[in-house]
C-alpha positions in Angstrom: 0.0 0.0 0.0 2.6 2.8 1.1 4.6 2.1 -2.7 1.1 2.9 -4.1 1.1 5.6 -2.4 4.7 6.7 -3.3 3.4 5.8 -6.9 0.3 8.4 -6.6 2.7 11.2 -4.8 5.1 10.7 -8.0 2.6 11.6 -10.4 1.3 14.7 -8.4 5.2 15.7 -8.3 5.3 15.7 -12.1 2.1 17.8 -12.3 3.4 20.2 -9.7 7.1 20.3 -11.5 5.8 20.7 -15.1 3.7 23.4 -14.3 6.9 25.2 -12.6 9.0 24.0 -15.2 11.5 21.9 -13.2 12.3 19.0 -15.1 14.8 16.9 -12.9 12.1 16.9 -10.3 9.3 15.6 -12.7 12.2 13.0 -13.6 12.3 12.1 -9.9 8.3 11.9 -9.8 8.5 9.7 -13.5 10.4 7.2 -11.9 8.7 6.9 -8.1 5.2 6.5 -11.3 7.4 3.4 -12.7 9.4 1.9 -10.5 7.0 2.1 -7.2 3.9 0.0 -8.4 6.1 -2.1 -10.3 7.7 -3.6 -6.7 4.1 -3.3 -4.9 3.2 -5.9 -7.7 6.5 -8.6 -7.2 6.3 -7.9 -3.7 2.0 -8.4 -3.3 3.2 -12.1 -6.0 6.1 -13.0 -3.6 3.6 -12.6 -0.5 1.0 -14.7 -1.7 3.1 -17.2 -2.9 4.2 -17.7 0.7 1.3 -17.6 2.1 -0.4 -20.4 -0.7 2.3 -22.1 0.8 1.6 -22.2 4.6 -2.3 -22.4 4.2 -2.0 -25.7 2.1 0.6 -27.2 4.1 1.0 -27.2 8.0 4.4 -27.9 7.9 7.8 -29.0 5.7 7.0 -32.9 6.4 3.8 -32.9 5.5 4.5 -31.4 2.1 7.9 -33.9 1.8 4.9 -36.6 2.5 3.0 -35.1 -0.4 5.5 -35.8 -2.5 7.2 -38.1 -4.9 10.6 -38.1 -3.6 11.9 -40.9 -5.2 10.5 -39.5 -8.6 12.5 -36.0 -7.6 15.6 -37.6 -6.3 15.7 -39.4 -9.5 15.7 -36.4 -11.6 18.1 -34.5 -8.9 20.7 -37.3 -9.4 20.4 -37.7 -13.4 19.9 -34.2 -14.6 20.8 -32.1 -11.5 19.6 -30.1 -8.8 18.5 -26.8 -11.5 16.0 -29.7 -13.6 14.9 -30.8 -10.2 13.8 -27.7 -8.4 12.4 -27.0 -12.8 10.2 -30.7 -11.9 8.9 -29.7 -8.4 7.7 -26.5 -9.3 5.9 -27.9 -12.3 3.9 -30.1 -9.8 3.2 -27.1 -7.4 3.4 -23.9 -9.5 2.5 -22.0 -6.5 5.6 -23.0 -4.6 8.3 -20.4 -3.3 11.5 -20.9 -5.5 13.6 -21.0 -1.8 11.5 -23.2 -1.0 11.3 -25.5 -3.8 15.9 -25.7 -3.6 15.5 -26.0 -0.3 13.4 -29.3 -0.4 15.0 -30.6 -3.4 18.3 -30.0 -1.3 16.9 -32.4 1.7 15.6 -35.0 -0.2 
């Protein structure tokens, strides 16, 4: 909410420093326009990625248990951890990338 925010007091800054002709500052509030809802957005993804996480799951055994770990040890072994981490995120798309190395690192 508060990088919306920055995002909305960007684009008043460029109407107040067009209309006094100050052009670095209306650079300044360009870029808070850009850059600000662009984070909210990865952060807001990242966040509910996590949280899609701990509501299916009540903890990190009882999603190893959901698992096929033989199936992802196989491909850990063969192709390597990278096509591993590729396969268990392909079964649960929702799944935090640290998450997803992390587990494929334990098994």
């Amino acid at each position: 909410m508060l990088l919306w925010c920055l995002a909305l007091g960007g684009l008043f800054l460029i109407f107040i420093a067009l209309s006094q002709e100050q052009l670095p500052l209306a650079y300044v509030g360009f870029v808070l326009v850009v850059v600000c809802p662009g984070l909210a957005e990865v952060y807001a993804q990242r966040r509910r990625r996590s949280d899609w996480f701990g509501r299916q799951f009540a903890s990190q055994e009882e999603f190893l248990r959901s698992l096929d770990t033989e199936g992802l040890r196989r491909v850990r072994d063969d192709k390597g951890l990278a096509e591993a981490v590729r396969e268990l995120r392909r079964q649960h798309p929702k799944l935090p990338l640290k998450t997803a190395a992390e587990t494929v690192k334990q098994l």
